[in-house]
C-alpha positions, 0 to 999 in steps of 0.5 A: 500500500502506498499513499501519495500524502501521509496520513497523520495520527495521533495516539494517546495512550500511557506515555511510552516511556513507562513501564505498563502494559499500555506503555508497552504497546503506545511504544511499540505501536508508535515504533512501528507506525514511525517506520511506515512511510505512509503515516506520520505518528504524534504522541500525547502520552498520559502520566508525563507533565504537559511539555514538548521535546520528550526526546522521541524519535517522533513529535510527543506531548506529555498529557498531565496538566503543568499549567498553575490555573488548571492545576488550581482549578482540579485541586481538591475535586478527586473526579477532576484529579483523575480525568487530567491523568488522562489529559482531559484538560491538555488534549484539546491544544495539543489536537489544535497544535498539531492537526492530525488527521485521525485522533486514535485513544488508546486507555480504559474507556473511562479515559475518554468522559463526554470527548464526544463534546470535545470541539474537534470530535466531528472535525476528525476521524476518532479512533478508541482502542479500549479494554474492556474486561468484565461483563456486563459491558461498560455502559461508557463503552455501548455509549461511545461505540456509535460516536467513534468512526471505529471502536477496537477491543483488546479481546474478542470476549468483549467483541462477541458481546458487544456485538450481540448488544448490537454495536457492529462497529467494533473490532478486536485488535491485540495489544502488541507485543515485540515478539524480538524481544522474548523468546527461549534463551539457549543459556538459560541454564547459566541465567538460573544458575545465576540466580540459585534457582537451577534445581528448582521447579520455578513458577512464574508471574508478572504483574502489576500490584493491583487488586484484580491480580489473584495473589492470595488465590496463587499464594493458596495453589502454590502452597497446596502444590507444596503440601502435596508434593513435598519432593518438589523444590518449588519457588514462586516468583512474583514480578512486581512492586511488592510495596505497592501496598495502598492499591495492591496486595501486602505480599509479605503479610499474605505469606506470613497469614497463609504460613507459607515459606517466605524463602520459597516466594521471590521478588525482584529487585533492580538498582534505581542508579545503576540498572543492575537487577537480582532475584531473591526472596523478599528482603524489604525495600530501599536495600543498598545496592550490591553492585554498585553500592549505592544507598537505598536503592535497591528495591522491587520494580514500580510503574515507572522503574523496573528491568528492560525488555532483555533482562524480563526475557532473562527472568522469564527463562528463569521459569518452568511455568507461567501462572496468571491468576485473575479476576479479569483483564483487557488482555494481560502483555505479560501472558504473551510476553511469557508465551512468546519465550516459550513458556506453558501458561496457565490462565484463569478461563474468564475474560481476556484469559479465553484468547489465551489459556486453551491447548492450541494457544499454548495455555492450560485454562485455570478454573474459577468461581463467580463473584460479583464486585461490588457497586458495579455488579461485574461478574469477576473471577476467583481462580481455584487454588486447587485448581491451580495446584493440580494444574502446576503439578500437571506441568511438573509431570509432563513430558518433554514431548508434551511440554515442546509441544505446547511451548511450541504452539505457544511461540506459534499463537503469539508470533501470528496474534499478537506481534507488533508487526501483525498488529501494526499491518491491521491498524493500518488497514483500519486507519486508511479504511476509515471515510473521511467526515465532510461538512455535511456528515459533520452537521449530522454527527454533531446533532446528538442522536435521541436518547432514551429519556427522550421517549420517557415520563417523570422521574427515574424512580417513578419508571419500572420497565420490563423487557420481552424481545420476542416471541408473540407466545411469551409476549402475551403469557408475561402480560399475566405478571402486569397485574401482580407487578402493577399491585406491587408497586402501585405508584410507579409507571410501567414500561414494556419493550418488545420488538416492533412487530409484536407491540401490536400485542400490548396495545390497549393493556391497562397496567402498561404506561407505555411501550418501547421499540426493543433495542439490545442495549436494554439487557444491560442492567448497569445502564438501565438501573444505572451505576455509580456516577450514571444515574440510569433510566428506570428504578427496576428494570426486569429481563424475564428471557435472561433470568435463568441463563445470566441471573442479573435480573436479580441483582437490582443493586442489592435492594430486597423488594425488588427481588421478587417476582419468583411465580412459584414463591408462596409468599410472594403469591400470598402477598401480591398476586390477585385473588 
């Protein structure tokens, strides 16, 4: 493909400076598309103070707010705080300074609040490249799916459903991995030797240190692995910030709760002077560095300090088995990265895990059981220890054969759909697919599409709506619950949706306030009920078709009298249904 004007795009995501799964791929992403002959690339890179000259091949604008006015205004208010992390205030004069021809975010999709407002949204072609990792889906995301030229998931779980809401513009793409830089290492014998570990049976993760990382659970299987096979010189190797205490996991106090061998539980420790790295069990922070003696600065990696590319390679040799236990992801790097250098990987069976933890992706899945987070009711995964345990003794016991089998389909899975340069070509492909607004697309894109409030009376807490898509048969038997829903809360207005063809069903039906065109969005309960800082549409909503299947018509944000409508339940038919 040639193009006679290049195409100019500017990403913003997590500066590619620093050391998180997102900065890797803006880096790897920004390093690729600079090649391309046909695309000029421009950063605004979030967690870097807004100024030019970041020292990149390519033009980059830091993203936080340095301006003394702004950072006066934000003082104090955590929710303005939190959006110019993501250059909220900044991104409207960097798009302004630097024109580009196609806006591409790259962050979680709460990144991105209400830029469908931003002056230039309809003047240029918009691109989100977000994570989603749980169900229900984010209603952020059904929101500004229609208001992008294109949205890209990182995982196909979170395509799949958005695509049975009904969002067709959605499309997965991969984070990217350089896959140059992981792979198996033929002295990787001499690297563990190095680091004590060249008779040890060496379980490996990496990670960032937040909540949604299953530490306890993985302490647990590891501990269980232990107990039950006893022969097995078994170290656990965790790659992350162990002092990240505040918003992650205390570590050590876990070790010490679950009474598991602290020198069996390692760490590593990089020099914050001179870069020299070491493995060894946890021995507190701010230690002086053994090489180049330096005070106080030999500690575990934090988000903006930790090994490069090479050395993680080299610690990912150091492993027999990769464990990454979750409650869920947007896609996880380091599953990749670890396939990549040849590694079998256990992965939990949820979320982003299904591109990840089957037989022919090189992966052993992780079983788990369901809970719900609180507040936004997601279903989350908790990883079994004793699945966990079962599955790491399943690799000790494995063959040669069997585990070059697996480390080879795991080379194979990453190299073909996860690479930079596979990952590269189709954002490409997407970016020079998309049409470019003109004046006249541009007034219709800037008339906001009619919201559901739009077709709805009084209050929210004043509106119940009870959703039947079809058929004509359950259309009409449902209508046998109106008179029991209507005596049971008899000051609130009754909405049925149904698809257009069936509405004709429900006319003149005394207990219905009024019908409503079906649309797929409707069966997601956080935007209808509403959640957090979305105050929704309807007190209750009600999904009589998905109740037996996805159970969320029973959660209605914990609140007992609307967990009710059980026909078979004496005491609900004694208390509400008619005479």
């Amino acid at each position: 493909m040639s193009h006679s004007k290049k195409l100019r795009v500017l990403i913003h995501s997590n500066h590619s400076r620093l050391v998180t799964g997102f900065g890797k791929n803006a880096r790897n992403i920004l390093l690729a598309l600079h090649k391309d002959p046909d695309i000029e690339v421009i950063e605004a890179g979030n967690g870097v103070k807004h100024k030019v000259n970041l020292a990149t091949p390519w033009e980059s604008y830091g993203t936080h707010p340095s301006d003394p006015n702004i950072l006066e205004q934000i003082k104090g208010d955590s929710q303005k705080e939190r959006v110019a992390q993501y250059g909220f205030y900044t991104i409207d004069e960097i798009v302004e300074k630097c024109k580009p021809d196609v806006y591409l975010g790259v962050e979680d999709i709460w990144a991105f609040p209400e830029y469908e407002k931003k002056p230039w949204w309809n003047k240029i072609n918009k691109v989100l490249w977000t994570t989603l990792d749980s169900l229900p889906i984010l209603d952020q995301a059904l929101r500004m799916e229609p208001l992008c030229d294109k949205m890209l998931v990182w995982a196909s779980f979170a395509e799949e459903e958005m695509k049975r809401l009904g969002h067709k513009n959605v499309e997965t793409l991969h984070g990217a991995v350089d896959y140059s830089n992981f792979k198996p290492l033929e002295n990787r014998k001499e690297i563990r030797q190095r680091f004590n570990l060249d008779d040890s049976y060496v379980i490996g993760f990496v990670f960032k240190n937040q909540l949604r990382k299953s530490v306890p659970n993985l302490l647990q299987g590891f501990k269980k692995f232990k107990e039950q096979n006893k022969n097995v010189k078994a170290k656990l190797l965790l790659h992350t910030d162990w002092s990240e205490i505040h918003s992650g996991w205390d570590i050590p106090r876990y070790i010490k709760e679950m009474n598991v061998n602290p020198n069996d539980v390692l760490s590593t420790y990089v020099c914050h002077s001179c870069d020299f790295y070491y493995v060894s069990h946890y021995q507190g922070e701010d230690k002086n560095c053994p090489k180049c003696k330096a005070e106080k600065t030999f500690k575990t990696k934090t988000s903006t300090k930790g090994i490069g590319e090479v050395e993680l390679n080299e610690l990912y040799n150091c492993m027999d088995v990769y464990c990454h236990p979750f409650t869920s992801g947007g896609q996880e790097l380091p599953i990749q990265e670890a396939k990549a250098a040849g590694l079998i990987t256990l992965v939990t069976e949820y979320s982003c895990g299904t591109d990840s933890c089957y037989n022919h992706q090189g992966g052993i899945p992780l079983e788990w059981n369901e809970y719900r987070e609180p507040q936004t009711q997601f279903i989350k995964s908790s990883t079994c220890p004793d699945d966990i345990a079962r599955k790491l003794k399943q690799v000790y016991e494995m063959d040669d054969v069997d585990k070059w089998d697996l480390s080879t389909k795991a080379i194979k899975h990453v190299k073909e759909n996860f690479s930079v340069d596979v990952i590269a070509k189709k954002l490409k492909n997407i970016l020079f697919s998309l049409k470019k607004p003109t004046k006249e697309e541009t007034k219709q894109e800037n008339a906001q599409p009619p919201s559901l409030e739009e077709f709805l009376d009084g209050e929210v807490k004043d509106r119940i709506l009870l959703v039947m898509p079809e058929s004509a048969g359950d259309v009409f038997m449902v209508t046998s619950l109106l008179p029991s829903i209507k005596k049971a809360y008899p000051d609130k207005d009754l909405y049925f949706a149904t698809k257009k063809e069936y509405l004709p069903i429900l006319q003149g039906n005394e207990y219905i306030h009024k019908t409503l065109e079906y649309a797929p969005q409707m069966e997601n309960l956080p935007l209808m009920e509403g959640r957090l800082g979305h105050k929704g549409y309807f007190e209750i909503c009600f999904l009589p078709h998905v109740g037996t299947q996805r159970h969320l018509d029973y959660l209605h944000q914990g609140d007992a009298d609307k967990i009710m409508f059980d026909i078979h339940s004496k005491d609900y038919n004694k208390k509400y249904a008619p005479n």
